[in-house]
C-alpha positions in Angstrom: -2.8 34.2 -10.2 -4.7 37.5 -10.7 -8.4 38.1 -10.1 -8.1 41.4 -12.3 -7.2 39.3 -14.8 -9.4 37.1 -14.6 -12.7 39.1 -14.1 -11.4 41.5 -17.0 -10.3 38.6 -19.4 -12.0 35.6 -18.7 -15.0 37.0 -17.7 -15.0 39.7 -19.6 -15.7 42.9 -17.7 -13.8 44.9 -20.0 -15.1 48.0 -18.4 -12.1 47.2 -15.7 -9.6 49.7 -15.7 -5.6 49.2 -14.9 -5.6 52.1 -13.1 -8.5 51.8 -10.7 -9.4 48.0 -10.7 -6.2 46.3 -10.5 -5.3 47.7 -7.3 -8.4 46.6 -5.9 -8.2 43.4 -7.0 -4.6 43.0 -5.5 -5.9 44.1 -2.6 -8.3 41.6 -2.0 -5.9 38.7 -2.9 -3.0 40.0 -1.3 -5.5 40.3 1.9 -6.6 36.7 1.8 -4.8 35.9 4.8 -6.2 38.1 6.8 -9.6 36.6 6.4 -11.7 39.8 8.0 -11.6 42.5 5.2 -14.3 45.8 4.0 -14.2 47.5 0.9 -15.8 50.8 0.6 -16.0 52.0 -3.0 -18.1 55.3 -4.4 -21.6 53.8 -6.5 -21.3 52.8 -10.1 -17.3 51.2 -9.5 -17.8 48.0 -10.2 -17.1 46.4 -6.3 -20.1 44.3 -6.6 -19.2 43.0 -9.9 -15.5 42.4 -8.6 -16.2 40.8 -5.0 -20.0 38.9 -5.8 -19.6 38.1 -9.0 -15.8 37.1 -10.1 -14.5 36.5 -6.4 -16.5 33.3 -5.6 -15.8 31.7 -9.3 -11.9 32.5 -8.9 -11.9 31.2 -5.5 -13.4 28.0 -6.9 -11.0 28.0 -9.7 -8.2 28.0 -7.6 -7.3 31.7 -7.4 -6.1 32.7 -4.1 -5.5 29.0 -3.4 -4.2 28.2 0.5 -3.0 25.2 0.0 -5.4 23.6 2.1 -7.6 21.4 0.3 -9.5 21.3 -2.9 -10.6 24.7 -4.2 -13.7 23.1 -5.5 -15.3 22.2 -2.5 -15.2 25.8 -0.9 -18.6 26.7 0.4 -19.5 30.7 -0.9 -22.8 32.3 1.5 -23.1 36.0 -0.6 -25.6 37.8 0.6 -27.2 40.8 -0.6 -29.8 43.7 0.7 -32.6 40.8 -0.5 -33.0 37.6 -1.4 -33.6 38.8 -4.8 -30.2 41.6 -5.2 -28.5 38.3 -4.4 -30.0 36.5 -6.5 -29.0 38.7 -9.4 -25.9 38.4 -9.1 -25.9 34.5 -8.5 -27.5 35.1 -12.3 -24.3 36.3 -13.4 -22.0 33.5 -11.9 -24.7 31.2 -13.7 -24.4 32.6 -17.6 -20.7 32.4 -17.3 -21.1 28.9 -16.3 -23.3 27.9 -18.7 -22.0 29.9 -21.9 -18.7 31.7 -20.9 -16.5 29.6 -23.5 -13.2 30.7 -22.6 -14.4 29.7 -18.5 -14.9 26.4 -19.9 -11.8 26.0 -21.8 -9.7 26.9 -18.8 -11.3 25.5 -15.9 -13.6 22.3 -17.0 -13.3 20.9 -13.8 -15.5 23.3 -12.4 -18.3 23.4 -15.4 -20.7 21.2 -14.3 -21.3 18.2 -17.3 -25.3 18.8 -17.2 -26.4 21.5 -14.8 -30.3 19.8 -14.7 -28.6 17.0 -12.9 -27.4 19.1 -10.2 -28.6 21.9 -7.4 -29.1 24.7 -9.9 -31.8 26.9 -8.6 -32.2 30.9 -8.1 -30.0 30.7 -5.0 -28.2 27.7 -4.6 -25.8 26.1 -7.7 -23.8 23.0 -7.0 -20.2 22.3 -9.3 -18.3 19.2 -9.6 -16.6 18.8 -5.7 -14.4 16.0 -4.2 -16.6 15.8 -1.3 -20.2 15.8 -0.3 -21.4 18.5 2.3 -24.8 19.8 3.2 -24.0 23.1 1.9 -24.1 24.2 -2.0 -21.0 25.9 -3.9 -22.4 28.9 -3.8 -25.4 30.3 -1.7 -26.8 33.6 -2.3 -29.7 34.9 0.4 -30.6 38.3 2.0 -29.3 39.9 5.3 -31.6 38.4 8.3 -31.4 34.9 6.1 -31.8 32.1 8.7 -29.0 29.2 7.9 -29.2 27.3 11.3 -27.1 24.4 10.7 -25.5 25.5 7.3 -21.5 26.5 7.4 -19.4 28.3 5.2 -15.7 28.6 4.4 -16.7 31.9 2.9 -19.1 35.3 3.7 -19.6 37.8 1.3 -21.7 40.5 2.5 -22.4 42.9 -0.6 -24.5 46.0 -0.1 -26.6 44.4 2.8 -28.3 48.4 3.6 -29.7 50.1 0.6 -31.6 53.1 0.8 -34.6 51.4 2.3 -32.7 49.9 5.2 -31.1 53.5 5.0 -33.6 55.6 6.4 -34.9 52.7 9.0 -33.1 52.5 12.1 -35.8 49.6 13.0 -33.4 48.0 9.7 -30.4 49.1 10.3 -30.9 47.4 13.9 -31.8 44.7 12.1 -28.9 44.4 9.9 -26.3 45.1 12.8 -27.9 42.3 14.8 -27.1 39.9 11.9 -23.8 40.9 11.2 -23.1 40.4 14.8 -24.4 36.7 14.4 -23.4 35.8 11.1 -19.8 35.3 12.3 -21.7 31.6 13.3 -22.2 30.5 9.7 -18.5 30.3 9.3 -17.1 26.2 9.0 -14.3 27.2 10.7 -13.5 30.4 12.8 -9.2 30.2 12.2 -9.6 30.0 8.7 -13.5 31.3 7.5 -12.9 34.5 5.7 -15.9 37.7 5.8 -15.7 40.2 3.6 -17.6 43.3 3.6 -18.5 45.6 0.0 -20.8 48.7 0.1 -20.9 52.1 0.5 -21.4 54.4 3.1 -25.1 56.0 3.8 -25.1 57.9 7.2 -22.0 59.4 9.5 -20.2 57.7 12.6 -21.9 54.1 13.6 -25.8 55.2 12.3 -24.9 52.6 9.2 -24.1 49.5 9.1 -20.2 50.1 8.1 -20.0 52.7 10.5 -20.7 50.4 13.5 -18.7 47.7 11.9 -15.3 50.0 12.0 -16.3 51.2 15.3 -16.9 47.7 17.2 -15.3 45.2 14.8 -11.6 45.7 14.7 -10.4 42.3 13.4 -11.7 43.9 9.9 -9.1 45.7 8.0 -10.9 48.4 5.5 -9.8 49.5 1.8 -12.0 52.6 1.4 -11.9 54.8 -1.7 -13.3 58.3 -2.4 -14.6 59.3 -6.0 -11.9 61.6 -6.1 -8.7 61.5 -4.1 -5.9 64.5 -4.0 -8.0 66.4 -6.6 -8.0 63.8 -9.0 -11.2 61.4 -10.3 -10.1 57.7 -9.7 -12.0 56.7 -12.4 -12.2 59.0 -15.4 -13.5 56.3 -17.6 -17.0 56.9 -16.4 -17.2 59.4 -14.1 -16.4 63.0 -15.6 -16.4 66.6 -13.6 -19.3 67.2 -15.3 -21.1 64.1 -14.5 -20.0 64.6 -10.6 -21.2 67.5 -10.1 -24.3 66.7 -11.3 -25.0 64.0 -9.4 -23.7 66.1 -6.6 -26.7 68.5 -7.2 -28.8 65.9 -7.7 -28.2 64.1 -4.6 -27.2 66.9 -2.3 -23.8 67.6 -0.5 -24.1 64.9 2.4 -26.0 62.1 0.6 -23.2 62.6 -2.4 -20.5 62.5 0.5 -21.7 59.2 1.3 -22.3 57.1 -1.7 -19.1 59.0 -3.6 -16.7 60.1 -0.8 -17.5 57.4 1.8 -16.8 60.3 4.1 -20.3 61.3 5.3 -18.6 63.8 7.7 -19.3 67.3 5.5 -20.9 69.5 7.9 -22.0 70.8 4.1 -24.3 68.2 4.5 -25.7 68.7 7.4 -28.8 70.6 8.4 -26.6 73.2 10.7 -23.7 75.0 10.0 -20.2 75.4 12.4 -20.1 79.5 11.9 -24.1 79.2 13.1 -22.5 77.9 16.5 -21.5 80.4 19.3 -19.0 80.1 21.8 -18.4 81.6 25.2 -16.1 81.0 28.1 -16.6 82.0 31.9 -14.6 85.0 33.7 -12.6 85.0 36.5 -14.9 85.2 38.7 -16.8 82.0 37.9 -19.8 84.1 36.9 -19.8 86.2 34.2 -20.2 84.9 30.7 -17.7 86.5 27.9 -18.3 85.6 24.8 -15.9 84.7 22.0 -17.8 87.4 19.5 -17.4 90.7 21.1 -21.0 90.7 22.4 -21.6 92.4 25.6 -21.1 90.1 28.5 -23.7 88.9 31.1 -24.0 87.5 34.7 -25.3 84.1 34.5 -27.5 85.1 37.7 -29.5 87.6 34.9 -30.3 84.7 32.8 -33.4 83.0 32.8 -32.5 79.5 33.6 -34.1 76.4 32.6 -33.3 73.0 32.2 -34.9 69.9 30.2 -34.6 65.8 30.7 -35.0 63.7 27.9 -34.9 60.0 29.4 -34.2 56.8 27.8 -34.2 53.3 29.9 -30.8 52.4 28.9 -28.8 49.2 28.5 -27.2 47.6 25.7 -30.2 47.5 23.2 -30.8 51.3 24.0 -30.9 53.1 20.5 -30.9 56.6 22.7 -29.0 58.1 25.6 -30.1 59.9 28.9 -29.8 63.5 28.4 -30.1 66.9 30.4 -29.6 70.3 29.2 -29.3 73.8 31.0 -29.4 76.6 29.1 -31.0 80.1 30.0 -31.5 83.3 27.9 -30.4 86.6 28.9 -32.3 90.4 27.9 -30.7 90.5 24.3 -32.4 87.1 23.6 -28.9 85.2 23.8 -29.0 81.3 24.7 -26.3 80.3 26.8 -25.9 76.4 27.5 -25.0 76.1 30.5 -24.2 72.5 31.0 -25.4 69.6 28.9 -24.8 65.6 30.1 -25.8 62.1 28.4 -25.0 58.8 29.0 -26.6 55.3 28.6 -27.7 54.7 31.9 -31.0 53.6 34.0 -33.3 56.6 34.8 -31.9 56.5 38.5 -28.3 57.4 37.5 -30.0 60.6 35.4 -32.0 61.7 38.1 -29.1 62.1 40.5 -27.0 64.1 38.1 -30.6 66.5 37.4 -30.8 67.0 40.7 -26.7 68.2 40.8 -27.7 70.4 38.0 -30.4 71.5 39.5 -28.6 72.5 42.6 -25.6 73.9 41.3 -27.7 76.0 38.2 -31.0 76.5 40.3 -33.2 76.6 36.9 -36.5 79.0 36.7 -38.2 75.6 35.5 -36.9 71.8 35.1 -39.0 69.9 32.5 -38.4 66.7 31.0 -40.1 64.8 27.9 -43.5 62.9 28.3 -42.7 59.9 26.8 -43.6 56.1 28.1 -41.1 56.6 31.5 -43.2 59.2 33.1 -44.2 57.4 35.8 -41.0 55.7 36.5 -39.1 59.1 36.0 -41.9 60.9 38.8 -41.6 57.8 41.2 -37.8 58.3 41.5 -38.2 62.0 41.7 -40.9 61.9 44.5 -38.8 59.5 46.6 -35.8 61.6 46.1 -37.5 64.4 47.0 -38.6 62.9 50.4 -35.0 62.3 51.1 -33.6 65.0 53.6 -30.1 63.7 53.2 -29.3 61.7 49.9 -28.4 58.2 50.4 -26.4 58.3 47.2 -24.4 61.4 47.8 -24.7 62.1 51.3 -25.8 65.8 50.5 -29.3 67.9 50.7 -30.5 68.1 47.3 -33.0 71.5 46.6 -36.3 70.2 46.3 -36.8 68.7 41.8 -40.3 70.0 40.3 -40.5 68.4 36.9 -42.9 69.6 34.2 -43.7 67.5 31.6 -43.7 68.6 28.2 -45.3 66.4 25.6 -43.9 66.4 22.0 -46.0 68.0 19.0 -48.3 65.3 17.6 -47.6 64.4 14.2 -43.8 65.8 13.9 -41.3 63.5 13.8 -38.3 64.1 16.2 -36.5 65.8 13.4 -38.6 67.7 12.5 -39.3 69.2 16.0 -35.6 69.9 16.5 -35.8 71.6 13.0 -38.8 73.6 14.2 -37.2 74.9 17.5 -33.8 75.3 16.9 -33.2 75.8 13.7 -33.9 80.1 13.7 -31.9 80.6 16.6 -28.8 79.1 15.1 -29.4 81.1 11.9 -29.6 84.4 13.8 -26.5 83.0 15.9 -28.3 83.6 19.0 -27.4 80.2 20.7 -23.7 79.5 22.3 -22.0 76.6 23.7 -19.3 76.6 26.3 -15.8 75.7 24.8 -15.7 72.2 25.6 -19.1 70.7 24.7 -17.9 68.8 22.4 -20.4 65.9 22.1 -23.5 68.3 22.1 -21.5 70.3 19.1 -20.8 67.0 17.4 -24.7 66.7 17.7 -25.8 69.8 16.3 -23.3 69.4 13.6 -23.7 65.8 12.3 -28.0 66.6 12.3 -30.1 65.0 11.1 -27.4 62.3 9.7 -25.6 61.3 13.6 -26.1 57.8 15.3 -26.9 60.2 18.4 -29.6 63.2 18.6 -30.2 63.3 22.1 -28.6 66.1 24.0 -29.2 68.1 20.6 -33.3 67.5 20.8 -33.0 68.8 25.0 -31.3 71.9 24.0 -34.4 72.0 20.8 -37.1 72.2 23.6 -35.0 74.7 25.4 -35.0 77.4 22.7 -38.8 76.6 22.3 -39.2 77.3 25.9 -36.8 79.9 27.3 -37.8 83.7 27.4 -35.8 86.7 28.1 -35.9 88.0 31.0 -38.2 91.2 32.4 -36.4 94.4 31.6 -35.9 96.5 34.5 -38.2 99.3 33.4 -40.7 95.9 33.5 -39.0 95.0 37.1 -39.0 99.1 38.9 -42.5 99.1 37.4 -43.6 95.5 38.8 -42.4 96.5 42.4 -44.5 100.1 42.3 -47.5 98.4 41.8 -46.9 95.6 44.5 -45.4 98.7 47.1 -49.1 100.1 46.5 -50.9 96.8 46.8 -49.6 96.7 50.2 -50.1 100.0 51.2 -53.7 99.4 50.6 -54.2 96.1 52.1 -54.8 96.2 56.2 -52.5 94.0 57.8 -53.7 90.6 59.9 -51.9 91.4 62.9 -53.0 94.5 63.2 -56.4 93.5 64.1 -58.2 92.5 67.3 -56.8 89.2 66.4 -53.3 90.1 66.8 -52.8 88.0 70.0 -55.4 85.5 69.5 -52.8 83.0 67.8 -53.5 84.1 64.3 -50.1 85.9 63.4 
């Protein structure tokens, strides 16, 4: 009746804590109906002992029993980061089998009379059943495992991204695109139950439990936070001392994952909220007032440019479309000016650049030299030949894009690092109220499932200059006002009639 119980008692994990552990554990079997459950715990708690280790055995002992059925011939799948993290725990489940004397005692019909006369191998043990299926009483593999044809009754999915997988997206794609299938491996979809146990390792949906919360909502989640309304939740092995050591160990936004499943902290990111400028535009549509007491500007005295960072789009697109305006005004300011994203083909992005360039008229329009360069120019030549758009029925000012290519042998993070990062220090750089997603950006670097608008507004502050002062501009137009004088002109020649005017 009570898998605390029974993984404190019977299996002896003393180190299980009334407090702490038993709320868990009711949890989970209170849940059971629900079938589609996640359990986010802080490291060193004990989930995977709890849901990989004691939750199958109890299950097959008759804990959390349905009523349909013999418990003994429930089919487990656990799977683990590897093949061989699974493994280890099936080790576990096997020593209690084998020499867990109070186990025997209480449940013999589940001890198997001579495990060398059964499946009993590093991922697969077979118990005493009541019926005969293709499957094994408990199957442990890694995430990617290929089971075509095998079914389960239940999915345990402990820890499938470690740090590895972590700081791969090529992985973490991996793992998502598993998850998303392993629903299949399930004997029966109205009653198959999934359960999810980890911890988090990056913000929003760039893990695995991140995307699972954001595009799975049939799973109910039980997270926990090392400490919760200023108390630890488990005292027994994790002191204030010991946290915030591991805190400087770790740093502020890898300890707010793995401890405080809340990888939100801007303290961990790389930029911080008071570096971030705002501004808001006058009356009169063009004047730029600033929320710091800084002397205004005219956005017509800035030095305008814009930047295009494309991405093919569609489902499997791990980036977004993005354009950024921004120009910089005498005091070395950076204004954005307007900054757009969306998952989209490079057609859809090349009519809103060519809005933007309209409405902002930028000094210089780039974009990134990346693989789509020729199918960003061919769409930007034929809109170009256009007199009339056909998509918005409106003349367009002619687009001239200049490729930039990225640094070779910095990694996009490290550019973005590069380019942006003094600016923001000296607060030099401000964002229209309302920019929310490019904010959201800026603050979740280098940790967000999203970079893109951020690394277009990176190249901008690499690229922008202030603009001529206007002892530089009264100067400039002497010397041309001289250059004229002394140059004859062409139609004051003998010529001047002969067509050549």
């Amino acid at each position: 009746n009570s898998l605390y119980f029974f993984s404190k008692v019977v299996l002896n994990y003393d180190a299980l804590t009334d407090y702490f552990h038993l709320p868990f554990c009711n949890n989970i079997q209170e849940s059971i109906p629900k079938l589609k459950r996640g359990y986010l715990l802080p490291r060193g708690h004990f989930k995977s002992t709890i849901v990989a280790k004691s939750y199958p055995l109890w299950r097959l002992c008759g804990g959390g029993y349905t009523g349909k059925g013999d418990p003994r011939d429930l089919r487990i799948f656990v799977v683990g980061e590897s093949s061989t993290v699974a493994e280890k725990n099936l080790r576990d489940v096997k020593w209690n089998l084998l020499n867990n004397q109070l186990l025997q005692w209480l449940f013999p019909e589940i001890i198997p009379p001579d495990h060398n006369n059964t499946k009993w191998t590093d991922s697969e043990i077979l118990l005493p059943r009541t019926h005969s299926y293709d499957e094994s009483s408990i199957t442990a593999d890694g995430v990617g495992a290929k089971r075509t044809g095998f079914h389960f009754d239940i999915n345990i999915y402990d820890d499938l991204v470690g740090e590895k997988a972590a700081k791969s997206e090529a992985e973490m794609q991996a793992a998502r695109t598993w998850v998303q299938y392993a629903t299949g491996l399930l004997n029966d979809q109205a009653t198959g139950e999934e359960l999810f146990i980890g911890t988090r390792w990056k913000h929003g949906t760039a893990d695995l439990y991140g995307y699972v919360m954001a595009n799975m909502p049939e799973f109910e989640w039980y997270v926990r936070s090392v400490v919760e309304e200023g108390e630890i939740v488990f005292p027994d092995r994790f002191t204030e001392e010991k946290l915030k050591e591991i805190r400087r160990r770790q740093g502020n936004y890898k300890y707010a994952c793995q401890y405080e499943n809340n990888p939100t902290s801007p303290e961990g990111a790389d930029f911080q909220p008071e570096w971030i400028k705002e501004y808001r535009i006058g009356e009169d549509n063009t004047t730029i007032i600033t929320e710091d007491d800084t002397p205004p500007t005219q956005i017509g005295n800035l030095v305008r440019m814009a930047f295009y960072d494309p991405s093919s789009g569609g489902k499997s697109a791990q980036a977004e479309n993005a354009i950024v305006v921004a120009g910089m005004d005498s005091l070395r300011r950076i204004f954005v000016l307007a900054a757009w994203s969306q998952n989209c083909p490079y057609g859809v992005a090349i009519e809103k650049y060519l809005k933007m360039n309209d409405q902002f008229i930028p000094y210089k329009c780039h974009y990134e030299l990346v693989g789509a360069q020729k199918a960003v120019e061919d769409i930007v030549r034929e809109r170009n030949q256009q007199i009339i758009c056909r998509h918005c029925d409106k003349r367009h000012r002619r687009l001239t894009l200049r490729p930039i290519k990225p640094p070779g042998g910095r990694h996009k993070e490290e550019r973005i690092r590069a380019y942006a990062q003094a600016p923001f220090e000296h607060g030099r750089v401000y964002l229209r109220f309302g920019m929310t997603k490019l904010r959201q950006q800026i603050l979740n670097f280098p940790h967000g499932d999203m970079v893109d608008l951020f690394d277009a507004l990176a190249y901008l502050c690499n690229v922008l200059r202030p603009p001529l002062s206007e002892e530089q501009v009264v100067s400039d137009r002497e010397i041309k006002e001289r250059m004229d004088l002394g140059r004859k002109s062409r139609i004051a020649t003998e010529y001047q009639h002969g067509g050549y005017a």
